[in-house]
C-alpha positions as CSV (number, residue, x, y, z in Angstrom):
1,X,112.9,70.2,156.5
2,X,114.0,72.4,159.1
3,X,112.9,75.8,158.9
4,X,115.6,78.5,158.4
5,X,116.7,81.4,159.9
6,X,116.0,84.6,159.0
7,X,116.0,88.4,159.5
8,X,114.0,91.6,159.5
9,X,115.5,94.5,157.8
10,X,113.6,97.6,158.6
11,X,115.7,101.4,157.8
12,X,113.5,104.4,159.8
13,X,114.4,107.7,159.3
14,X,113.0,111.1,160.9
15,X,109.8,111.2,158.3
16,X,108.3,108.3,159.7
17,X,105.1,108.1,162.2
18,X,105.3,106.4,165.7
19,X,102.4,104.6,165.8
20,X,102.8,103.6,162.0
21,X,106.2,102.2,163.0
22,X,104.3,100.5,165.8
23,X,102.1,98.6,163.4
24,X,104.8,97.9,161.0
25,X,107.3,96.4,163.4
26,X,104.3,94.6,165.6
27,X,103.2,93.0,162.3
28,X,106.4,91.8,161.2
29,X,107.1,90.5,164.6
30,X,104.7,90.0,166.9
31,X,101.6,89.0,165.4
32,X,103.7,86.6,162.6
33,X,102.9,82.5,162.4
34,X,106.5,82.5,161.8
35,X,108.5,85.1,163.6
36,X,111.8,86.1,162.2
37,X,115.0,85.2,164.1
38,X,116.5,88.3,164.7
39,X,115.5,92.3,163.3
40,X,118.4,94.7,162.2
41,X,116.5,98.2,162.3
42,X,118.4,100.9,160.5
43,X,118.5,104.4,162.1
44,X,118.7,106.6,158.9
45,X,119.8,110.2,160.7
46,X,118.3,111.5,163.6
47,X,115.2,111.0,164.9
48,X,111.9,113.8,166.4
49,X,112.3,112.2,170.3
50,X,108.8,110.4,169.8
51,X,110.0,108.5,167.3
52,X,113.5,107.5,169.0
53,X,111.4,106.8,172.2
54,X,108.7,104.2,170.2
55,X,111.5,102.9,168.5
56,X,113.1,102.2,171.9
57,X,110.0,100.5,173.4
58,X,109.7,98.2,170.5
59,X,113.1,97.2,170.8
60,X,113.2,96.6,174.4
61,X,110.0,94.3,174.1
62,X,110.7,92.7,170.9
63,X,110.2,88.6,171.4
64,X,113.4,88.4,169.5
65,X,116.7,90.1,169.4
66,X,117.2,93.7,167.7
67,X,120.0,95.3,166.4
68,X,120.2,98.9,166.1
69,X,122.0,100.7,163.4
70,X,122.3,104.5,163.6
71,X,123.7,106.5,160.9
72,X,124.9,109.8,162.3
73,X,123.1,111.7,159.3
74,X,120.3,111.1,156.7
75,X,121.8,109.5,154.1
76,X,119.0,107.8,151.9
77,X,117.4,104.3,151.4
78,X,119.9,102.5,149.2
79,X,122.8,103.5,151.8
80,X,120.5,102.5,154.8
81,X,119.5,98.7,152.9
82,X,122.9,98.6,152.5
83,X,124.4,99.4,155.9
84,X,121.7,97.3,157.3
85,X,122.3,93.9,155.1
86,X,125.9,94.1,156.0
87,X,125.1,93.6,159.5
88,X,122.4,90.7,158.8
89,X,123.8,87.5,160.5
90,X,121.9,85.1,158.6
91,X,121.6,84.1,154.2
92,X,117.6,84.6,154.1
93,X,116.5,88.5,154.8
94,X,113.2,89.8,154.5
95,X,112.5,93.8,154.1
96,X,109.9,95.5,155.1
97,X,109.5,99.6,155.3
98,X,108.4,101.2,158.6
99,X,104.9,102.4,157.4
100,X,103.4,99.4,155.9
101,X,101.8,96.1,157.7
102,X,102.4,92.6,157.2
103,X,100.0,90.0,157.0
104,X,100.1,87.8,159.6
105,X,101.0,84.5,157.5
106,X,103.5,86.6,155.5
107,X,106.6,84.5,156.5
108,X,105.1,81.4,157.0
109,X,104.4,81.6,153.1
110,X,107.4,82.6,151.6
111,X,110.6,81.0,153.6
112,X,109.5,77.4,153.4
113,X,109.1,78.6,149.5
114,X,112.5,80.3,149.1
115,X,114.2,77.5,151.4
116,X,112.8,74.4,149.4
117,X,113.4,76.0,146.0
118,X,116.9,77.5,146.3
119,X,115.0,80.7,145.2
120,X,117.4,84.3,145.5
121,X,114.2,86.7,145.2
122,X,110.3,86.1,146.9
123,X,108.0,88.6,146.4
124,X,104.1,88.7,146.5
125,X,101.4,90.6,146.0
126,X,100.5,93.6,147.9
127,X,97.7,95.3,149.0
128,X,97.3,99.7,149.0
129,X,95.3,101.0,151.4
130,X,94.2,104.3,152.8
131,X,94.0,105.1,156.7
132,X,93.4,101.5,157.7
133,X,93.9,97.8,156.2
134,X,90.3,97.2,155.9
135,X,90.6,100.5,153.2
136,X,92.3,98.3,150.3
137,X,91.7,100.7,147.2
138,X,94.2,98.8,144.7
139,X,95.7,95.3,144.9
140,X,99.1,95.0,143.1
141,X,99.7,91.3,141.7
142,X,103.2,90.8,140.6
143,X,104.2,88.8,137.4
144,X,104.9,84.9,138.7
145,X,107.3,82.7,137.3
146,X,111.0,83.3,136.0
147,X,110.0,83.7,132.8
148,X,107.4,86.3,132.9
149,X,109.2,87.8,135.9
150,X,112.1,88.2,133.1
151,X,109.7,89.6,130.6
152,X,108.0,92.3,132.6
153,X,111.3,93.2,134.0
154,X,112.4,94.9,130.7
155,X,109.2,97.4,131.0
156,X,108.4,97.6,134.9
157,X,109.4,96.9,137.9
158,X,109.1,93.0,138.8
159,X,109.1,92.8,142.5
160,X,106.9,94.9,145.2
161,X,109.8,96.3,147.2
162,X,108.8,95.8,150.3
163,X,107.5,92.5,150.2
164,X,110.3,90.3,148.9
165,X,112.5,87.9,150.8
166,X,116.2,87.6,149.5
167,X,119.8,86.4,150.1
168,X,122.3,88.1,150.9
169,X,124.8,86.6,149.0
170,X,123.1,86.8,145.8
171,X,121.8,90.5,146.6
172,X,125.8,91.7,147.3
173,X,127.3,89.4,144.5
174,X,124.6,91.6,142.7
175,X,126.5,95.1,143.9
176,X,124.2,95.7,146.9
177,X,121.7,98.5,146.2
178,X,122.8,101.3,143.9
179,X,123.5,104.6,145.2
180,X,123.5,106.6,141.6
181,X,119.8,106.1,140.4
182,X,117.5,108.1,142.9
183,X,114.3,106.6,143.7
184,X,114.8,103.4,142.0
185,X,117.5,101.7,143.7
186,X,115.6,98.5,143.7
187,X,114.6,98.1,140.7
188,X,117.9,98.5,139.6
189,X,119.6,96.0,142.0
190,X,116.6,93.2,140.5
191,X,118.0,94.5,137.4
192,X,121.6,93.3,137.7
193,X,120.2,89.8,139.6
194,X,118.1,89.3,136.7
195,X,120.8,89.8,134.5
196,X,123.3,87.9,136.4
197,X,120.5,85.0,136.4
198,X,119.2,84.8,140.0
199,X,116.7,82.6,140.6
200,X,113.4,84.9,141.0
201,X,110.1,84.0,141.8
202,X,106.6,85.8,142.8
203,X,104.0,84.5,145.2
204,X,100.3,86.2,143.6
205,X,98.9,86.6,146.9
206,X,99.0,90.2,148.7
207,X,101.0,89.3,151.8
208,X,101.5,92.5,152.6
209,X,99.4,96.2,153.1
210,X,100.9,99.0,151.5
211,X,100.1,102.4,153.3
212,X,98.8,105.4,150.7
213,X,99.7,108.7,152.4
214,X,98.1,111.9,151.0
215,X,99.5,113.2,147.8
216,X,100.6,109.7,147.0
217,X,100.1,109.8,143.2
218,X,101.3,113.8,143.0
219,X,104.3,112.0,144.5
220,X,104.5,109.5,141.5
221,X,104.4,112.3,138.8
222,X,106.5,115.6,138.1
223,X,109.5,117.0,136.7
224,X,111.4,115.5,139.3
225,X,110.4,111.9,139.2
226,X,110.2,111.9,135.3
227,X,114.0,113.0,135.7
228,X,114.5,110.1,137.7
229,X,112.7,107.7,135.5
230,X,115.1,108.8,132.6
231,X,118.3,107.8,135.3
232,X,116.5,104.6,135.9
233,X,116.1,103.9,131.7
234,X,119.6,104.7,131.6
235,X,120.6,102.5,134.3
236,X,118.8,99.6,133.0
237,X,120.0,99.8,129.5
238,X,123.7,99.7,131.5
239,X,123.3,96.8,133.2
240,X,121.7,94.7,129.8
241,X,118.4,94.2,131.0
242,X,116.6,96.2,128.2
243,X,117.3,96.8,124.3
244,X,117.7,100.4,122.8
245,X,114.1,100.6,121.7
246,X,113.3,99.3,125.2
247,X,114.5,102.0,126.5
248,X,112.9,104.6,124.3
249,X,109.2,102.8,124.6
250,X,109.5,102.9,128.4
251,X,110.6,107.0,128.2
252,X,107.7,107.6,126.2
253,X,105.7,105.7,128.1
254,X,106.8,107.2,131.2
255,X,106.6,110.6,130.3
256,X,102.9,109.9,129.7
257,X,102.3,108.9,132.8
258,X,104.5,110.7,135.1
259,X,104.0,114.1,133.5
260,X,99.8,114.2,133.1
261,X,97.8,115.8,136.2
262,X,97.3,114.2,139.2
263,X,94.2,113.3,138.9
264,X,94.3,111.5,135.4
265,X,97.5,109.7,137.0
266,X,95.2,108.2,139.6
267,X,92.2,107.3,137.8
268,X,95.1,105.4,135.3
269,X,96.5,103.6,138.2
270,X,93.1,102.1,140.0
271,X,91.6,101.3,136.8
272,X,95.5,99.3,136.0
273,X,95.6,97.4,139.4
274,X,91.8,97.6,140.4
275,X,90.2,97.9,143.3
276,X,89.7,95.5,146.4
């Protein structure tokens, strides 16, 4: 079987680092067994001039073609995802954010899978890290199957963002990524696939290296992102994926974690997803 085509969708916006774009696009590109066939990078506002001038660089000596999306102003991830996919030439896209790293077999694992199985969702595992990849301090392992991918869907997210490969067809038959729910515009869109019975699958391994910033799990709690989470409940119950007292476990649940110190939040998470 021939293997397909496929692109890169990458949005960077004014936040990001240089060199941690460097690593993310090099990863994703560069240093793959199985490069993609073309990157659509999404310009999300305007960018410090170190940034613009890295970005530049990589594009000019990318091994395969680039196309460059600028959007005049900062205008959030779900619009960026979406301005970017409708510019994606080809069915299979994979995403990836511009501070993470790919593993170097990434692609070579999950588009023969898609391909062959007629799959609309791949994700896989990921792994956080601090500083540098050999810092892993919490591996994330995603619920595999449909059926448990189904199940877990109703109580947490399913997919690790960044990691999954999609189609584009079945991602804008979905609605394309929701502009209304804040933070959780993914989850969301998996939500309405789910619903509208995509195909969906999970590949265990962590194929990916998710970068932990300082004041990452301050970032995960609050006022604000328990305000959020409520949107999100609210969306889901919309769509159909969960039941009424769905919903109200997950608040509860939520509020628990979102809304307890910082440092209680963290010790939660690592001892959830472990360590190494």
């Amino acid at each position: 079987m021939t293997t397909p085509e496929f692109t890169l969708l990458l949005p960077v916006y004014g936040g990001n680092s240089p060199e941690q774009l460097v690593e993310a696009f090099e990863s994703s590109v560069h240093g793959q067994s199985l490069r993609p066939t073309a990157v659509v990078v999404v310009v999300d506002g305007p960018l410090p001039p170190r940034l613009d001038a890295e970005l530049a660089r990589l594009v000019a000596s990318s091994p395969v073609p680039v196309d460059l999306i600028r959007l005049p102003e900062n205008r959030g991830l779900a619009v960026a995802l979406n301005e970017g996919l409708a510019a994606c030439r080809t069915e299979l896209v994979a995403r990836m954010d511009a501070d993470d790293v790919s593993a170097p077999e990434r692609f070579a694992r999950q588009i023969p899978v898609i391909a062959e199985r007629g799959l609309d969702v791949l994700g896989t595992g990921l792994a956080e890290f601090e500083g540098d990849v050999s810092n892993v301090v919490a591996t994330r392992i995603p619920p595999a199957g449909s059926a448990e991918i189904r199940r877990a869907a109703a109580f947490r997210q399913p997919f690790n963002h960044p990691t999954v490969v999609y189609r584009k067809s079945a991602v804008l038959r979905a609605g394309g990524y929701p502009t209304d729910v804040g933070r959780f515009e993914d989850y969301v869109l998996f939500a309405r696939m789910l619903v509208a019975g995509a195909a969906v699958d999970n590949l265990p391994e962590p194929l990916l290296y998710y970068r932990l910033e300082g004041g990452a799990y301050g970032r995960r709690g609050g006022w604000a992102q328990f305000r959020a989470e409520l949107r999100l409940q609210r969306a889901l119950r919309s769509v159909g994926l969960t039941t009424r007292t769905q919903r109200v476990r997950n608040t509860v649940v939520r509020a628990g974690y979102r809304l307890v110190p910082v440092r209680l939040r963290e010790v939660a998470y690592r001892r959830m997803f472990g360590r190494g």
